[in-house]
N, C-alpha and C positions, 0 to 999 in steps of 0.2 A: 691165259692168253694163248691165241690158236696162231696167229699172222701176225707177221713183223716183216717192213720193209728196211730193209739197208742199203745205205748211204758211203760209198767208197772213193777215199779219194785216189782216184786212179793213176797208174802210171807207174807208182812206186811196189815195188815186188812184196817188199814186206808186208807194208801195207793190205796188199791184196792175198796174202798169206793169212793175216791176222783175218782178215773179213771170212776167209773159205772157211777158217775154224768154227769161227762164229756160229755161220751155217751149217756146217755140220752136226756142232754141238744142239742149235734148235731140232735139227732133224731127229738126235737122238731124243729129246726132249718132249718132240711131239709137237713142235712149233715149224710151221711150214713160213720161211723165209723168202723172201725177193729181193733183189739187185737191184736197183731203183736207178735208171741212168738218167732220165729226164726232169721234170720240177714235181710233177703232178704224180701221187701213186695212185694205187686200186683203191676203190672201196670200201672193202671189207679189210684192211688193215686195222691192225690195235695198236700198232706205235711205230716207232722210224728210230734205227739206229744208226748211230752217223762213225764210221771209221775209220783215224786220220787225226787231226789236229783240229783248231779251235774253226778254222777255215771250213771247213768241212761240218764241226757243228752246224756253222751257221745256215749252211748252205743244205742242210737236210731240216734244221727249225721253218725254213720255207716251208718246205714240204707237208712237214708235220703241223703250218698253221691251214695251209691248204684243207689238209687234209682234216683235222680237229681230234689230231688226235696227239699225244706227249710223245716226245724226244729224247734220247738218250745219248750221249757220245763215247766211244772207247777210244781212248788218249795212245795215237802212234805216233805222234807230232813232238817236238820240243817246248811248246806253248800248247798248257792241256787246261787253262781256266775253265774252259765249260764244258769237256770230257771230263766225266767224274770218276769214270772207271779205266782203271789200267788193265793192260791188255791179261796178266795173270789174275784178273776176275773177272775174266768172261763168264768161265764155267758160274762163278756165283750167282752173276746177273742174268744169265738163261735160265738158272734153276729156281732165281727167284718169279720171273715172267714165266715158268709153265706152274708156277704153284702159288701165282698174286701174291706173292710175298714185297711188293713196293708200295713206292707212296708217289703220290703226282704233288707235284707244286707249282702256282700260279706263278709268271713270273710277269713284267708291266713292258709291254711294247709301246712304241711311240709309230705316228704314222704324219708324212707329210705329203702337203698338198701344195700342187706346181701347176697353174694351167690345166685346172679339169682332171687331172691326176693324181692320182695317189698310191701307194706304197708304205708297207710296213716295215720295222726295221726292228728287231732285236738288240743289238748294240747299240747302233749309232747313224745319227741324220747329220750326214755333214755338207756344208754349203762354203764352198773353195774356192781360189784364184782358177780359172780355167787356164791362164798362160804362167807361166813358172817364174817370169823372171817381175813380172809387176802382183804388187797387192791391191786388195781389192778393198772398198768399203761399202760396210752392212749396217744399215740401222734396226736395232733391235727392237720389237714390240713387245710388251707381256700383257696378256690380257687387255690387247687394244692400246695400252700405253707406253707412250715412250720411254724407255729405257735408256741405250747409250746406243752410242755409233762409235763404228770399231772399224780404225785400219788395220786389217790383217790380211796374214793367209787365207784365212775361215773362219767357221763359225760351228763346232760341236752342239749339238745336243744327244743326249746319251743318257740311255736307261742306268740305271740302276748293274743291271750285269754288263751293261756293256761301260762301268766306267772305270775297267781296268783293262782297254783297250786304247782308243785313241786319244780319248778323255787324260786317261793318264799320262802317256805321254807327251802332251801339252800342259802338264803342270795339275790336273783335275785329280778331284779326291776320288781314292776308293770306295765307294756304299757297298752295302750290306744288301743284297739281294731281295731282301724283306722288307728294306724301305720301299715306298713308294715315292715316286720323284724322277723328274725329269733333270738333269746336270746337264748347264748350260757350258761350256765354256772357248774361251776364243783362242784361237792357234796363232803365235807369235804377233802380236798384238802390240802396232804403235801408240800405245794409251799406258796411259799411270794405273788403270783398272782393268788390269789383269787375272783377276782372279776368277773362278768358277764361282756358281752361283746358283744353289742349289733351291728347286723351284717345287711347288706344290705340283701334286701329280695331273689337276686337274687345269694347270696353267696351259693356255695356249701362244705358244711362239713365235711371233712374225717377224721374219728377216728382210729385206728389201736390199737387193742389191743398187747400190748409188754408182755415180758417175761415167765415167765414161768404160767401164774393164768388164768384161763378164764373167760370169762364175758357173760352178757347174754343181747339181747336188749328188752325192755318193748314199748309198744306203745299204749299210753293212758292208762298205766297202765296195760294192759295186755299181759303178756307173748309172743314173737314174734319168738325169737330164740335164740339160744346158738352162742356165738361167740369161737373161739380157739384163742392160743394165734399166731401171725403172720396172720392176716386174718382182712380184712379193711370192716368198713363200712362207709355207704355214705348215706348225710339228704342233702335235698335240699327242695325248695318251691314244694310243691304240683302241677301236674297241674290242679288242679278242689280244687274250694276254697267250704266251706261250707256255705250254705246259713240259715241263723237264721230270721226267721218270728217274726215282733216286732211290738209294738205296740207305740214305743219312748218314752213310760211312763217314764222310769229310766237312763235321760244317765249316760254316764261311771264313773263320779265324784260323784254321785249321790252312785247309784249303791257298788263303792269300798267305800264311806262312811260308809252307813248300812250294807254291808257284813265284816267290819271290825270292826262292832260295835265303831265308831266313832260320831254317831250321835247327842249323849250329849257333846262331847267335846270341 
């Protein structure tokens, strides 16, 4: 590997301490590195590294579906789910990209459509109260049929990686990175059916915002669009999955262990 752009989250010293090594280490390496400050990189890159926290993953996996090329993150963050590398293996992971010493693995996006638009998400499609102090109701579709209608805050759907993000903090299981599946689930929810609802990859999801409240949809956390009330959205499997550059050091059991601080127990 000759080119690699990196993804910094800025602002914090250390952080930007950890990114200069980085690049220096490629320079020794023979990997000529970029700073990547906008959405879009060059061309002739071979991969994006994102350095920082899980926020900053995310936010360089754009980049890198952009671009089509695989992602990596080194964990300066307190939340490092999908930084698979800590900062004392850099050296390892530079030395494995100047000597292809990695593997890529497919990972399953979801993409929703609002009004002639659309948007990819990695983690999570979420569809929410726009005003704080009223909930809102969603009727949910799966493959064109009626499911349930949900008083809630919102309405998750969430990959596979992203359901140890929002997913889970509304009560939604953990998956295994390797499944495929779209994980449905509702944020504090005036219903006796409460529970996630773990859906075939190739299910497509209609939400419809009812009554009189509007909502708003987030996609990976940030901001996408305003929804009105009488106006559908629609999440389905992505067609371009995101590719994560690994090293196999952590699998998944492994992994959800030490990021849930399970390690002594």
């Amino acid at each position: 590997m000759d080119r690699i752009g990196i993804v910094v989250h800025t602002g914090r010293e250390h952080v930007e301490e950890v990114a200069k090594h980085l690049a220096v280490r490629c320079t020794h390496r023979g990997i000529a590195a970029t700073v990547i400050s906008g959405e879009r990189a060059a061309d002739d890159l071979e991969a994006i590294i994102a350095v920082g926290g899980d926020g900053t993953v995310l936010r360089a996996a754009a980049v890198a579906l952009a671009a089509g090329v695989p992602v990596a993150g080194v964990n300066v963050g307190r939340v490092g789910y999908l930084a698979e590398f800590a900062v004392d293996e850099i050296d390892d992971l530079v030395d494995a990209l100047a000597e292809d010493r990695f593997h890529v693995v497919d990972r399953l996006t979801i993409e929703v459509r609002h009004r002639g638009r659309s948007a990819v998400a990695v983690n999570d499609v979420v569809v929410e109260k726009a005003v704080t102090q009223r909930i809102i109701q969603i009727a949910v579709t799966i493959n064109g049929n009626r499911f349930a209608r949900y008083r809630a805050d919102g309405v998750i759907v969430a990959t596979p990686v992203g359901s140890t993000a929002y997913s889970l903090s509304a009560g939604g299981p953990v998956v295994d990175p390797d499944v495929a599946a779209l994980v449905l689930t509702p944020v504090a929810p005036h219903s006796l059916l409460s529970r996630s609802l773990i859906l075939s990859p190739s299910a497509v999801v209609g939400l419809d915002v009812e009554l009189d409240r509007p909502a708003q949809i987030n996609v990976d956390g940030r901001g996408f669009a305003g929804v009105e009330p009488g106006e559908h959205v629609e999440v389905r499997r992505g067609d371009q999955p995101i590719r994560f550059l690994t090293l196999g050091r952590h699998p998944f059991p492994q992994a959800v262990r030490h990021q849930f601080g399970l390690d002594h127990a």
